[in-house]
C-alpha positions in Angstrom: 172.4 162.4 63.0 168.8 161.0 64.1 167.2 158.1 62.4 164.2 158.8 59.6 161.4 159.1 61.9 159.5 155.6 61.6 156.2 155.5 60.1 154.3 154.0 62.7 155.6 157.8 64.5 154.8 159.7 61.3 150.9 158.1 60.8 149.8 158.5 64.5 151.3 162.0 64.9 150.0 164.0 62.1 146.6 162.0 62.3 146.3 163.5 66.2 148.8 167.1 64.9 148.3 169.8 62.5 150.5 170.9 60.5 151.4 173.9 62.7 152.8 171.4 65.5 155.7 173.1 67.2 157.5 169.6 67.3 156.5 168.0 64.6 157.9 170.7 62.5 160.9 169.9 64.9 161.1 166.2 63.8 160.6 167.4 60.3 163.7 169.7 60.5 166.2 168.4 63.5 168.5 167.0 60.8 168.8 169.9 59.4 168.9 171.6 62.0 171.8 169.7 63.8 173.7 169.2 61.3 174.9 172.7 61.5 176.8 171.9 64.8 180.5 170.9 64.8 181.4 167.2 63.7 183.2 166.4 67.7 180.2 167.6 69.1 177.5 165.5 67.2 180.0 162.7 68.4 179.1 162.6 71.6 177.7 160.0 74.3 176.8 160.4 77.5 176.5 157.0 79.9 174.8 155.3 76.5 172.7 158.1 75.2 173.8 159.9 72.0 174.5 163.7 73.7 172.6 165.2 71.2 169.1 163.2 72.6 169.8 164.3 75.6 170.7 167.9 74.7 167.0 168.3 72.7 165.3 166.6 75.7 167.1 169.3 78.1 165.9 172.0 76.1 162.7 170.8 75.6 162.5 170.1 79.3 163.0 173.7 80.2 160.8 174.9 77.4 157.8 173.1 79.1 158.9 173.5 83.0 159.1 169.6 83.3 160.7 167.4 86.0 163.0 164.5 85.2 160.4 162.2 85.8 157.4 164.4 84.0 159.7 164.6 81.1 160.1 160.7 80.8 156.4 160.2 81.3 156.2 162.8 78.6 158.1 161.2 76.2 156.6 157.6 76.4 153.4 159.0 76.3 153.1 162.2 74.0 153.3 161.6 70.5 154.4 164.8 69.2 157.6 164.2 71.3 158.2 161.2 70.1 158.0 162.8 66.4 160.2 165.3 67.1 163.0 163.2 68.5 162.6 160.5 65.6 161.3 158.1 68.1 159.5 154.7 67.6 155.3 154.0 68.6 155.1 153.1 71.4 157.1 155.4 72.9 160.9 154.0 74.7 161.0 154.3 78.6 164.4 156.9 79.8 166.2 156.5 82.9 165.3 160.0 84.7 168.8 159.6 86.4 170.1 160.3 83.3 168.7 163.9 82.4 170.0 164.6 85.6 173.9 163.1 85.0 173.9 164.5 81.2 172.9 168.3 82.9 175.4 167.3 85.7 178.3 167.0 82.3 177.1 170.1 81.0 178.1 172.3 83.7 181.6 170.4 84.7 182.5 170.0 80.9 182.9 172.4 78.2 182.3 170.5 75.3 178.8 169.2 76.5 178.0 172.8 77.1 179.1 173.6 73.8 176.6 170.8 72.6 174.4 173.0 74.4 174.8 176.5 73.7 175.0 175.6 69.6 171.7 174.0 69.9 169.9 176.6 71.6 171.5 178.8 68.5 170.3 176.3 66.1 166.8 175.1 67.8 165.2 178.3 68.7 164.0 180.1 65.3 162.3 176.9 64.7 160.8 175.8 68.4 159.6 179.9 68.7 161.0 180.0 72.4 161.3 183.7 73.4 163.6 182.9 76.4 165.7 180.9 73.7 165.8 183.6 71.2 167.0 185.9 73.8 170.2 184.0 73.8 169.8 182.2 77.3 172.5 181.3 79.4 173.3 177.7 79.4 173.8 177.9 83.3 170.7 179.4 83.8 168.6 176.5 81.7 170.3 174.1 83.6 169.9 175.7 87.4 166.0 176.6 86.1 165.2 172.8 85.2 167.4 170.9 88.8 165.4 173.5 90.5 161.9 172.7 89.5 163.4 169.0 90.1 164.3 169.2 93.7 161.1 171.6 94.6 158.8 168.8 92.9 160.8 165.8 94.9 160.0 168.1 98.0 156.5 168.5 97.7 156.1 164.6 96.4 157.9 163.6 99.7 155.8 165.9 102.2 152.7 164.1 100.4 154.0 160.9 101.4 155.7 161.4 104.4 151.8 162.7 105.7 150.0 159.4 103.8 152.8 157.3 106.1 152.5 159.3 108.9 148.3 158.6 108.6 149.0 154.9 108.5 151.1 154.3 110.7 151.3 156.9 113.4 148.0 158.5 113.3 147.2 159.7 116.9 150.9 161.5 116.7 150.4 163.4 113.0 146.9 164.5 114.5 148.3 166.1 117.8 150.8 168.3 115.4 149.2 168.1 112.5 148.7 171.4 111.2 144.6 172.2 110.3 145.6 172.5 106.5 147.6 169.5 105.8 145.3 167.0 105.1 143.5 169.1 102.6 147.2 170.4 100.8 148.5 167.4 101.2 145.8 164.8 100.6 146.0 163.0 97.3 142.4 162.0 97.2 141.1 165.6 97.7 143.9 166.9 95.4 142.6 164.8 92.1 139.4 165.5 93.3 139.7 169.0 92.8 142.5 169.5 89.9 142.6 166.2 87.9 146.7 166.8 87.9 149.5 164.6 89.2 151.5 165.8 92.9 154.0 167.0 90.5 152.2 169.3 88.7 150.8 171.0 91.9 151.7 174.4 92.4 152.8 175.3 96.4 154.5 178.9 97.4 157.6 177.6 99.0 157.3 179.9 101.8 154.2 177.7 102.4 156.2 174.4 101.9 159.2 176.0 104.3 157.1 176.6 106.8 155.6 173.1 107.0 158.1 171.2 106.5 160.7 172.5 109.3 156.7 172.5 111.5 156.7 168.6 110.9 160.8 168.2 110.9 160.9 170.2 114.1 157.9 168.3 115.5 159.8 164.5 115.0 162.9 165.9 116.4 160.9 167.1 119.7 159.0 163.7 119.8 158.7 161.8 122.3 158.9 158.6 120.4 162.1 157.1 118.9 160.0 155.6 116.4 158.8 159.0 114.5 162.5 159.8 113.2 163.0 156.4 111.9 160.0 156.6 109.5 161.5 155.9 105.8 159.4 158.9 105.0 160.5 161.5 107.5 164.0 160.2 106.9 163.8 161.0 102.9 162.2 164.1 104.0 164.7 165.8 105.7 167.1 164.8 102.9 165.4 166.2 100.2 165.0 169.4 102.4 168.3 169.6 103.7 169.3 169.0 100.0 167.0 172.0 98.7 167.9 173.9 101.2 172.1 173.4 100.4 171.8 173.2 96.6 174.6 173.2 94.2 174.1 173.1 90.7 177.8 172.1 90.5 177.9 169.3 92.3 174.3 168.0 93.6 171.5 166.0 92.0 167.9 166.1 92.5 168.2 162.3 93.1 171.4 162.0 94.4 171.2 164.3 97.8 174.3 164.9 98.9 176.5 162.2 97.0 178.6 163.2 94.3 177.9 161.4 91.0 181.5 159.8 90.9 180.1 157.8 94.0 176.7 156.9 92.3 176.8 154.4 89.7 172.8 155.2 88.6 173.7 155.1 84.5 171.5 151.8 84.7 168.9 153.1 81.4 165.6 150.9 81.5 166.1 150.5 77.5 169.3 151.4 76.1 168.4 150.4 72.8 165.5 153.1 73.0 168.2 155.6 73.1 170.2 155.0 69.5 168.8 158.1 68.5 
C-alpha cells in the first residue's frame, strides 16, 4: 500500500487543482484502488522500487505519450503527479533507467505483467482512459511507450550530432548539409518558434530516415577519418541502428544493443524517494 499522501502534497495540489483533477482523484482513491490486486503481487520490488510505483508510473506514462526521461521530469515537477502517487513536495528525482528495466520485467516475467494487467482493470474506471477501458494489451502499452523512447532518443541525437558537427567540423556539415537541417534541427530556432523541449517535437520518421542514413552515409564516404570518430555521429548510428533493429523483448531505449543482464544501470538517484 502507498503512504497517506503528505500534507505539504495535499495543500499545494488542491490550491493549484480542482476538484475534478484526473489524478488527484487518483491519489485520493489508489489505496482503494490497489488494494483489490492479489497480496504476492502488491509484494513486489523491482531493483529498489516497490513494483506497484513503477506499474502506475507505466500506465501513466502511456496515458500521456511520455518518454522515460519526460516522465521523470514530470514527476519532480508536476504536482498533480506527485498527489496521485502519494509523493512528498518537492518532488523525488527517478532513475529513467529504471522505467525502462521494470517494462523490460514486465514482458520476460509473468507475475510483473500480472501487476500490470490487474491495474489497468483496477485504474481505468477512475483515470477515464478509453484505450484503458478497452481492455488494452499489456504488450501493446509497453511496445507503444519504448517506442516513443527510442524515436525521441533519435531525434535528440540528430540535434546534437548537427550542434557538434557546427562546432567542430563546420566547413564539412556545410558541404553535405542538407538546406533544411539547420532550421529542423536548430535548437535556438526551434524554442523560438514552439516554446517546447527537443523531445516534445514532433518529426515524420520518414523525414528523420531519410536524414539520418543522408548524414550517416555522408561520414561513411568522408574523406576524413576524423568525421566517424565524432562521439555524436558515433551515438548516432547506435541509436539508429538500435531503432531500426528493435526488440521489445530484449532491447532498451538506453541500453542499444546490450542485454540488461550485462548492464548494471539500477543505480536510482534517490532510493529513499521511491518507498512508495
Amino acid at each position: 500500500m502507498f503512504p497517506p499522501i503528505p500534507e505539504t502534497t495535499i495543500r499545494a495540489a488542491r490550491a493549484i487543482y480542482g476538484k475534478g483533477n484526473m489524478y488527484l482523484r487518483l491519489g485520493d482513491h489508489l489505496n482503494g484502488l490497489i488494494s483489490k490486486l492479489d497480496h504476492d503481487l502488491l509484494a513486489i520490488e523491482a531493483d529498489g522500487y516497490r513494483g506497484t510505483f513503477l506499474a502506475v508510473l507505466t500506465i501513466v506514462q502511456f496515458m500521456e505519450g511520455l518518454t522515460d526521461t519526460e516522465l521523470t521530469e514530470s514527476l519532480h515537477r508536476r504536482l498533480d503527479l506527485r498527489y496521485a502517487l502519494h509523493l512528498p513536495n518537492p518532488g523525488p528525482r527517478l532513475d529513467p533507467l529504471a522505467l525502462c528495466a521494470f517494462r523490460h520485467r514486465v514482458l520476460t516475467d509473468r507475475r510483473y505483467r500480472r501487476l500490470i494487467e490487474e491495474l489497468i482493470s483496477s485504474l481505468a474506471p477512475e483515470i477515464g482512459s478509453d484505450e484503458l477501458k478497452k481492455g488494452l494489451e499489456t504488450s501493446t502499452l509497453i511496445k507503444s511507450i519504448c517506442a516513443n523512447t527510442m524515436r525521441a532518443s533519435v531525434v535528440e541525437a540528430m540535434f546534437h550530432c548537427i550542434e557538434a558537427l557546427s562546432a567542430n567540423h563546420f566547413t564539412w556539415l556545410r558541404q553535405v548539409a542538407l538546406p533544411h537541417w539547420y532550421e529542423r534541427y536548430s535548437h535556438s530556432l526551434m524554442m523560438l518558434d514552439s516554446g517546447i523541449s527537443i523531445r516534445q517535437k514532433e518529426y515524420a520518421t520518414e523525414e528523420l530516415r531519410v536524414d539520418i542514413q543522408y548524414l550517416l552515409q555522408a561520414a561513411d564516404q568522408s574523406d576524413s577519418l576524423k568525421i566517424n570518430e565524432v562521439p555524436e555521429i558515433k551515438t548516432l548510428r547506435r541509436a539508429w541502428n538500435q531503432w531500426l533493429h528493435y526488440r521489445p523483448e530484449n532491447q532498451c531505449a538506453y541500453c542499444y544493443n546490450n542485454p540488461f543482464e550485462r548492464r548494471k544501470i539500477f543505480n536510482s538517484t534517490d532510493q529513499r524517494s521511491t518507498s512508495a
